[in-house]
C-alpha positions as CSV (number, residue, x, y, z in Angstrom):
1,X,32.8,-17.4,11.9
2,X,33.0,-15.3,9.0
3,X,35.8,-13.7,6.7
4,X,34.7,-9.9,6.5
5,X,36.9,-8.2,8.9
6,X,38.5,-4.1,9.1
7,X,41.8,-3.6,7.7
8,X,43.5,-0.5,7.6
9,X,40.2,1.7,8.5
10,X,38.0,-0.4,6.0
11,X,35.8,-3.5,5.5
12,X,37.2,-6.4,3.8
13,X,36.1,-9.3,2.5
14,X,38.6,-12.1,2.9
15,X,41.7,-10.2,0.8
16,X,39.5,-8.0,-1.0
17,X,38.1,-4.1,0.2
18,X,34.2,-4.0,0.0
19,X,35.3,0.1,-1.0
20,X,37.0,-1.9,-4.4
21,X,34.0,-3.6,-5.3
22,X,31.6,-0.9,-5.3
23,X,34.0,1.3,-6.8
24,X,34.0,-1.5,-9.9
25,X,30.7,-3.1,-9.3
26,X,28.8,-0.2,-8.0
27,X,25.7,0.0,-5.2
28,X,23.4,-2.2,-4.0
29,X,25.0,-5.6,-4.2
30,X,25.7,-8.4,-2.0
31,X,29.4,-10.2,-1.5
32,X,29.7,-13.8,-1.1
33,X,32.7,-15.1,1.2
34,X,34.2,-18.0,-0.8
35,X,36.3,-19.3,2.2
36,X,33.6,-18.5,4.1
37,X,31.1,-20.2,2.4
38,X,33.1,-23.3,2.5
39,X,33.9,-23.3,6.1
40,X,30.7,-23.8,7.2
41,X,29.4,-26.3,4.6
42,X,32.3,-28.3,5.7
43,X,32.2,-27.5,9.8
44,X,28.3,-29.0,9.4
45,X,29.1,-31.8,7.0
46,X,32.2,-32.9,9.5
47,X,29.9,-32.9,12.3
48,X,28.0,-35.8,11.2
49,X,30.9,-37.9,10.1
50,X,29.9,-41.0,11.9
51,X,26.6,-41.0,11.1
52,X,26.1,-41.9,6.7
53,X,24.4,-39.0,5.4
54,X,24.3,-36.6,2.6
55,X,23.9,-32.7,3.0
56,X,21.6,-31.6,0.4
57,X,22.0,-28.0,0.9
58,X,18.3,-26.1,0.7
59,X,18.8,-24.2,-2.4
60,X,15.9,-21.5,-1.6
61,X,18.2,-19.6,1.1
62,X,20.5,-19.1,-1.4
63,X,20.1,-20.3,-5.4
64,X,22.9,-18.6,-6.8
65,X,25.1,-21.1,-9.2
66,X,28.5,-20.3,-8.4
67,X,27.1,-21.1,-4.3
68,X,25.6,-24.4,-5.3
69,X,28.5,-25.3,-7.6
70,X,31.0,-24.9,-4.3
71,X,28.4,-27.2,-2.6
72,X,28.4,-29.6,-5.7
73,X,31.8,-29.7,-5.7
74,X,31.6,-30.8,-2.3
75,X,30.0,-33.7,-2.9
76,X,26.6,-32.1,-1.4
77,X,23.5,-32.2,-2.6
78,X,20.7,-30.1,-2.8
79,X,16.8,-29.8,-0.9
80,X,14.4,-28.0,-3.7
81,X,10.9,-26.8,-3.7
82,X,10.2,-26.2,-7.6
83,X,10.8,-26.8,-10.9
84,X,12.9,-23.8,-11.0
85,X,15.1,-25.0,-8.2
86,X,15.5,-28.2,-10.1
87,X,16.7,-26.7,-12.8
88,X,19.4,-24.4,-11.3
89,X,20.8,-27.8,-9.0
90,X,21.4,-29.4,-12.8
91,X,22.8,-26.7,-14.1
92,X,25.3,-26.7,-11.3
93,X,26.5,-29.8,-11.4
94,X,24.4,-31.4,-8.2
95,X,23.9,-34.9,-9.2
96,X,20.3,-36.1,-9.3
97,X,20.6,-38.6,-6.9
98,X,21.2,-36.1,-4.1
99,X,18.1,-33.5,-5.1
100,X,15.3,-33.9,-2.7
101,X,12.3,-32.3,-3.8
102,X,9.7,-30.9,-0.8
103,X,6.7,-28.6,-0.7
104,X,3.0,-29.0,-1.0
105,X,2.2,-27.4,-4.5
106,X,4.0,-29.8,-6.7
107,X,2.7,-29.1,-10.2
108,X,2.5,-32.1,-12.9
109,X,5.1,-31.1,-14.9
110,X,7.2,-30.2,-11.7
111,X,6.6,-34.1,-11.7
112,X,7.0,-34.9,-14.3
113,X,10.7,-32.9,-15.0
114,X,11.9,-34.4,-11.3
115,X,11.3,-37.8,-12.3
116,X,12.8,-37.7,-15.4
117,X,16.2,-36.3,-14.0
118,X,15.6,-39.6,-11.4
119,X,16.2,-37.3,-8.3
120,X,16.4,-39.0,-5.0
121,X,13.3,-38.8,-3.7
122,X,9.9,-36.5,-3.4
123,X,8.8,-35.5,0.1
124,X,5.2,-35.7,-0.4
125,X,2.8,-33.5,1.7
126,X,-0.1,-34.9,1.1
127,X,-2.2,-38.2,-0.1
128,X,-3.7,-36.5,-3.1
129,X,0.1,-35.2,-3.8
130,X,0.8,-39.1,-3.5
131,X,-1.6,-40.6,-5.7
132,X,-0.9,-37.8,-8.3
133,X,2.6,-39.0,-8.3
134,X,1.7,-42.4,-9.0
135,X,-0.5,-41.5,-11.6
136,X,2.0,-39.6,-13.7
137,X,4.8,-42.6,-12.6
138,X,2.7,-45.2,-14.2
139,X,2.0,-43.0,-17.5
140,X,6.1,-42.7,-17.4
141,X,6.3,-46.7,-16.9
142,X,8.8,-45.6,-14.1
143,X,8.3,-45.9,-10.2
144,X,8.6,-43.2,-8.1
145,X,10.8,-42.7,-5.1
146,X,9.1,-40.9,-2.2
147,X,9.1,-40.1,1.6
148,X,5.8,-39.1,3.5
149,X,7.0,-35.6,5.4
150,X,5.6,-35.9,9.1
151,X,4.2,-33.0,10.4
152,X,5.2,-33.5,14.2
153,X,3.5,-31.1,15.9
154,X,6.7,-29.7,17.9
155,X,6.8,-25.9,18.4
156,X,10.6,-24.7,17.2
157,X,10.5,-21.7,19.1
158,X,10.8,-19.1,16.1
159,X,9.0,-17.0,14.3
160,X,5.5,-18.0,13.6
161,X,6.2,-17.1,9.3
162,X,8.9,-20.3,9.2
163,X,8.1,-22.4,11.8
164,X,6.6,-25.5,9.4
165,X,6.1,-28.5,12.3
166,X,2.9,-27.2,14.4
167,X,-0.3,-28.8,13.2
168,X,-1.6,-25.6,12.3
169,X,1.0,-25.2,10.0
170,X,0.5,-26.2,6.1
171,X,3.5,-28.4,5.8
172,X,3.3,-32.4,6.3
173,X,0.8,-34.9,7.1
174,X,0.0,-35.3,11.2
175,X,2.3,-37.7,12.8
176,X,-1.3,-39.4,14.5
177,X,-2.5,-40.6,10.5
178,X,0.9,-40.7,8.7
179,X,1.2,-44.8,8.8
180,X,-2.3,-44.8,7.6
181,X,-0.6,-42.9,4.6
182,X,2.0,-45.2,4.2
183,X,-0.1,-48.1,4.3
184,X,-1.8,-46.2,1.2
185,X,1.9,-45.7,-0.4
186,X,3.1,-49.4,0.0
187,X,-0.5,-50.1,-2.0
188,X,0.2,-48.3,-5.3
189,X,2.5,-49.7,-8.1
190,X,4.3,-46.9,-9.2
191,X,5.4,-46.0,-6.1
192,X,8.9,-46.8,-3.9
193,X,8.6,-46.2,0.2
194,X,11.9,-45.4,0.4
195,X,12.3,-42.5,3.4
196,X,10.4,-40.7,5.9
197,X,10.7,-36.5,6.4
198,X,9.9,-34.1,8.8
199,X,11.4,-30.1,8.9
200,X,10.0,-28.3,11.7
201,X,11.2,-24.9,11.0
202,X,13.6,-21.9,10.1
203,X,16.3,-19.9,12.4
204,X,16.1,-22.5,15.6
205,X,18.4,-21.6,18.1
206,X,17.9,-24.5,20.6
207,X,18.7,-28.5,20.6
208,X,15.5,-29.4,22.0
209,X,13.1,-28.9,19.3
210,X,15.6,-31.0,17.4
211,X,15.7,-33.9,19.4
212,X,11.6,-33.9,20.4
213,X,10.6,-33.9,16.7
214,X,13.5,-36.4,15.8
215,X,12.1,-38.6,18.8
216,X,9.0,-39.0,17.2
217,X,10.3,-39.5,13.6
218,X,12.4,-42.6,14.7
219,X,9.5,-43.8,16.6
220,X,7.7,-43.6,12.9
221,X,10.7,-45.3,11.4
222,X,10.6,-48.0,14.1
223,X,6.9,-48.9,13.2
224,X,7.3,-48.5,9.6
225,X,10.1,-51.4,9.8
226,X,8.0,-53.8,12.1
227,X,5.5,-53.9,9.6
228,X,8.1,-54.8,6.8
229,X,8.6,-51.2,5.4
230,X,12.1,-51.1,4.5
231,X,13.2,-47.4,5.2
232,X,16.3,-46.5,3.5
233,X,16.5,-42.5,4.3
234,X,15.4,-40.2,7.2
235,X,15.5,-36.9,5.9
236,X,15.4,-34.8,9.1
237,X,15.6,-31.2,7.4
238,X,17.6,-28.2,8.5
239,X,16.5,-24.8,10.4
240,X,20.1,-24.5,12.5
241,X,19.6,-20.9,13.6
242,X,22.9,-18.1,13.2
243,X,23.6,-14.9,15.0
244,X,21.8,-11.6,13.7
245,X,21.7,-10.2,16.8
246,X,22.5,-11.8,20.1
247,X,21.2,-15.1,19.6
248,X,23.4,-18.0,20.6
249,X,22.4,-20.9,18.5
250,X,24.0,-24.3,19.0
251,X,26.9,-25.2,16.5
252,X,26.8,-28.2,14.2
253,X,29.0,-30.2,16.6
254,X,26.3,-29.6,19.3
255,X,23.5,-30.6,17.3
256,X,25.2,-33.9,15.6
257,X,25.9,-34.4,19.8
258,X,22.5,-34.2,20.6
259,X,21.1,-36.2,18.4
260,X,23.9,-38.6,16.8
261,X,22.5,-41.5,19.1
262,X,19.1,-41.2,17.8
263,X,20.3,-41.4,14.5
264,X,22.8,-44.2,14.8
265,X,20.1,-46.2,15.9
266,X,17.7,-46.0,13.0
267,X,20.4,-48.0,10.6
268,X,19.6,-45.4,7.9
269,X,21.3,-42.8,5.7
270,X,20.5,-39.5,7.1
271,X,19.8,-36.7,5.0
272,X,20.1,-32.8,6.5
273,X,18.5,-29.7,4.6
274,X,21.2,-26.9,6.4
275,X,20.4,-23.5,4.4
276,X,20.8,-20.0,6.7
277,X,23.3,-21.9,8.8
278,X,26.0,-22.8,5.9
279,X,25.3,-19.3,3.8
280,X,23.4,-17.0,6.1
281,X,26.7,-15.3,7.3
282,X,28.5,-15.9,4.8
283,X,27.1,-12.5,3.0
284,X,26.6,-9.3,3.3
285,X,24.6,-6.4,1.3
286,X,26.2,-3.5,0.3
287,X,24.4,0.1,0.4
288,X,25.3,3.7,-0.2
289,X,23.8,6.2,1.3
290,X,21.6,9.0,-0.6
291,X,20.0,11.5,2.0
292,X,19.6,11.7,5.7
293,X,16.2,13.4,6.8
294,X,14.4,14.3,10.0
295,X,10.5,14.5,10.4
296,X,10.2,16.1,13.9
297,X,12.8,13.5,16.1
298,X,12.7,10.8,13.7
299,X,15.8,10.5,11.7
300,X,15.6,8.5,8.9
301,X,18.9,7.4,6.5
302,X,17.8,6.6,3.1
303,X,19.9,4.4,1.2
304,X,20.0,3.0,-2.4
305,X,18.8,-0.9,-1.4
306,X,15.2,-1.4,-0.4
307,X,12.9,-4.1,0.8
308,X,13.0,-5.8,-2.7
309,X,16.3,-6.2,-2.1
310,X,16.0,-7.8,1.3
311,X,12.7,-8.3,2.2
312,X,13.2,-10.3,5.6
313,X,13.2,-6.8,7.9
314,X,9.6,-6.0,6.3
315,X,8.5,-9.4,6.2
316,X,9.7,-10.7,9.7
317,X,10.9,-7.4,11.7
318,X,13.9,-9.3,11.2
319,X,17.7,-8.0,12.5
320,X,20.7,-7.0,10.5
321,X,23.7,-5.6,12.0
322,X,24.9,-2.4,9.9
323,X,28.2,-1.5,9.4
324,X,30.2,1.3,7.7
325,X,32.2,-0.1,5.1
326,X,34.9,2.6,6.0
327,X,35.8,2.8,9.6
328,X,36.0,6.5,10.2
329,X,31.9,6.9,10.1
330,X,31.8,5.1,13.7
331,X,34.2,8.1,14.9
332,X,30.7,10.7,14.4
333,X,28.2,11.3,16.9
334,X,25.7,8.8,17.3
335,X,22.2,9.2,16.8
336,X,18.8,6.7,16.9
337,X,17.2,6.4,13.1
338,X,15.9,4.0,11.0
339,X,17.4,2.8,7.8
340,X,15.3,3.1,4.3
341,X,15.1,2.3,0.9
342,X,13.3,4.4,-2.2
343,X,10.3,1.8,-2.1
344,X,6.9,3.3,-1.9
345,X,5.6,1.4,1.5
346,X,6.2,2.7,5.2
347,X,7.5,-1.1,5.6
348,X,10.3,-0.2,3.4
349,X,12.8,-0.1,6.1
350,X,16.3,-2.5,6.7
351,X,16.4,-1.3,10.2
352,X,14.1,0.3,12.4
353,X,15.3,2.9,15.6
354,X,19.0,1.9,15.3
355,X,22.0,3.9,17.3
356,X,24.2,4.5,14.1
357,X,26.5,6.8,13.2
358,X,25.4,9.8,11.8
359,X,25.7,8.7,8.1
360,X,26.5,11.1,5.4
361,X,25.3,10.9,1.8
362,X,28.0,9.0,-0.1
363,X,28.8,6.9,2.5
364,X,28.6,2.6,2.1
365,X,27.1,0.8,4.5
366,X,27.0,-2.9,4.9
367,X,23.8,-4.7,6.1
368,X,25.1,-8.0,7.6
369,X,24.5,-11.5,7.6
370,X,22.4,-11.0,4.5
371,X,23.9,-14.3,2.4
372,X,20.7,-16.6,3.6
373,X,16.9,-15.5,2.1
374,X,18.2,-12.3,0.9
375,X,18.6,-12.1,-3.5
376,X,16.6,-15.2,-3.4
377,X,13.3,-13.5,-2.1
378,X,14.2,-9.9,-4.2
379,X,12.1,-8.9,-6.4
380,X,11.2,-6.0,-9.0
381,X,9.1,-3.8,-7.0
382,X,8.5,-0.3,-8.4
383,X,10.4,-1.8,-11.5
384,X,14.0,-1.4,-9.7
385,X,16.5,-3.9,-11.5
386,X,17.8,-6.6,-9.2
387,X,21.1,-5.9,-7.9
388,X,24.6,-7.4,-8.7
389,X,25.9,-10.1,-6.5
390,X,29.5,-11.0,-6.1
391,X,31.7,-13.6,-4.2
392,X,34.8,-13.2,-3.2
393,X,37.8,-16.1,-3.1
394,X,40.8,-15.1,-1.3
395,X,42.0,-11.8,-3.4
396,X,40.2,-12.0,-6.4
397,X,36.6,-11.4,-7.0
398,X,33.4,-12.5,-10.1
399,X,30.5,-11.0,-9.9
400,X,28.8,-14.2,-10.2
401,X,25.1,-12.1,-11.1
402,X,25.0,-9.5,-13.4
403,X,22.8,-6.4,-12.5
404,X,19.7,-6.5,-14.2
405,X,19.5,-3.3,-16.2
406,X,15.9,-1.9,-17.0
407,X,15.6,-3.6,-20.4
408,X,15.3,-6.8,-18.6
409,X,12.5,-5.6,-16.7
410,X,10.1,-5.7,-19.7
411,X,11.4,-9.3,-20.8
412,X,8.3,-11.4,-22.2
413,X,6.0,-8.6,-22.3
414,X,3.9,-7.9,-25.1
415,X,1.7,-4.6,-25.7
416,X,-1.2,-6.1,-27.6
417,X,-1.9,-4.4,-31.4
418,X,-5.4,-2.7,-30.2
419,X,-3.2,-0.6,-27.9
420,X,-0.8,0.6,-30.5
């Protein structure tokens, strides 16, 4: 459920017209649902109320401050893969005690800057990951919290760019060698065995991959104990799928149902990585529209965001539902184009032979469930500014990012004296 709704003849977002904010704000930018936002962090945190756990929301589907300072205020947490994303949970507010910090490229002074804040724990990919850790813990005279992250081999059933549980996948060390890893963690001095990890993936829409990589996990867990491990955290990850299209994922409620038993059992705190599923619709992206062209019986619409605005429909072929931000467009004869951006590259597109409307330049357009993996993977592409991004809360709005103007784009570069 989401709070973006017509009103009148024209999107709103909770109290506030989308037509307002690019009036004020102007085109492209995305909208943030406040109410919405919390709903669904609250809806998954709920689910799991009998079970202790933290939600340690996964800050690279969306790493805007004003969304992780709603989360932190919460009492969530937050699941980071950088330096970067260390620094933005800080700066919000997320205590370090809830930051877990995942991925296989750990730098040293990623390390370094994690262990000084004294986050929760490192999922650690890899045994030269591991002993690097405990290297730079002893030269810190401090001892370093980790989990190993299991790589279970369990196919998740969704798109081969974020599924992250197969074995030929990059992420995690094979379930068939991982107590041979921890036999090697429980050896070195600067490190404390604290948790075990697994994440199998992004945008599931079934229980079962859930439950079969969870199965094997506790079965870990089990082992770990009997041989005098103490295990304080299982860190299951998130990948809860949402509706783009017509997928019909499980809710949170049907997940924690699922799999509440298994984690009961284990006598740990659980820890869940939910990302798309708490922000994915909870925004949308907001496009006018420049020209309309035909090229034999294509039609093409070409608006004012492009893929380095929203990269997932180049990158994945991935679905957005488009709406007119003004209701009257639907009334116009429909017609099969694609939607595009200004973007140099045929795989500039935000949808691809879509019945629409027939759009009109001037007209806004909203591309849908956009809130998750949408800013945070924009980029500067043929030097276009990064666009505004707003969140609405109740009827008021912030535009909680500023659009970049081109100034910024030249930040930190330098035109060496031999060229003047």
């Amino acid at each position: 459920m989401h709070y973006f709704d017509y009103r009148l003849g024209e999107l709103y977002c909770e109290e506030v017209p989308i037509k307002k904010i690019a009036e004020e704000v102007g085109t492209p930018f995305y909208c943030y649902s406040h109410g919405t936002l919390l709903r669904h962090y609250n809806v998954f945190d709920h689910s799991f109320e009998k079970v202790p756990h933290i939600v340690c929301f996964a800050v690279k589907a969306n790493s805007n401050l004003a969304v992780l300072k709603l989360f932190a205020r919460q009492g969530g947490g937050a699941d980071i893969v950088s330096g970067g994303e260390l620094y933005r949970a800080q700066k919000a507010g997320i205590p370090p005690g809830k930051i877990v910090y995942a991925g296989v490229g750990k730098t040293r002074q990623e390390i370094i800057s994690a262990l000084k804040a004294g986050i929760l724990m490192f999922n650690v990919e890899s045994s030269q990951e591991l002993l690097t850790i405990d290297s730079i813990a002893s030269e810190m005279g401090v001892k370093a919290p980790i989990a190993l992250r299991i790589n279970p081999n369990v196919d998740p059933q969704t798109h081969p760019y974020v599924s992250t549980g197969l074995k030929e996948n990059k992420f995690g060390i094979s379930h068939t060698t991982v107590l041979e890893e921890y036999k090697l963690a429980i050896s070195l001095k600067n490190i404390d065995v604290v948790g075990v990890h697994k994440h199998i993936g992004s945008q599931i829409t079934m229980v079962s991959p859930f439950v079969d990589a969870l199965e094997k996990t506790i079965d870990i867990v089990e082992k770990l104990k009997e041989g005098g491990i103490n295990i304080k955290y299982i860190d299951i990850g998130g990948g809860l799928g949402i509706t783009y299209e017509d997928e019909a994922p499980p809710q949170p409620n049907d997940l924690a149902k699922a799999i509440e038993p298994l984690l009961l059992k284990s006598g740990c705190t659980i820890i869940f990585e939910p990302g798309r599923v708490i922000v994915g619709n909870a925004g949308i992206l907001v496009a006018t529209v420049l020209y309309s062209k035909k090229n034999d019986d294509k039609t093409f619409f070409i608006v004012d965001a492009a893929m380095n605005d929203l990269a997932r429909p180049s990158l994945y072929n991935s679905y957005h539902g488009i709406a007119p931000v003004e209701m009257e467009v639907n009334a116009r004869e429909k017609i099969v184009a694609d939607i595009v951006g200004p973007i140099c590259e045929s795989g500039d597109f935000l949808a691809k032979d879509r019945t629409l409307p027939n759009y009109k330049p001037g007209d806004l357009m909203s591309i849908m469930s956009s809130g998750a993996y949408g800013f945070s993977m924009s980029s500067n592409y043929n030097s276009r500014p990064r666009v505004a991004e707003v969140m609405v809360n109740g009827d008021r709005f912030d535009v909680v990012r500023a659009r970049e103007k081109v100034e910024d784009l030249v930040n930190g570069e330098v035109i060496p004296e031999y060229l003047e």
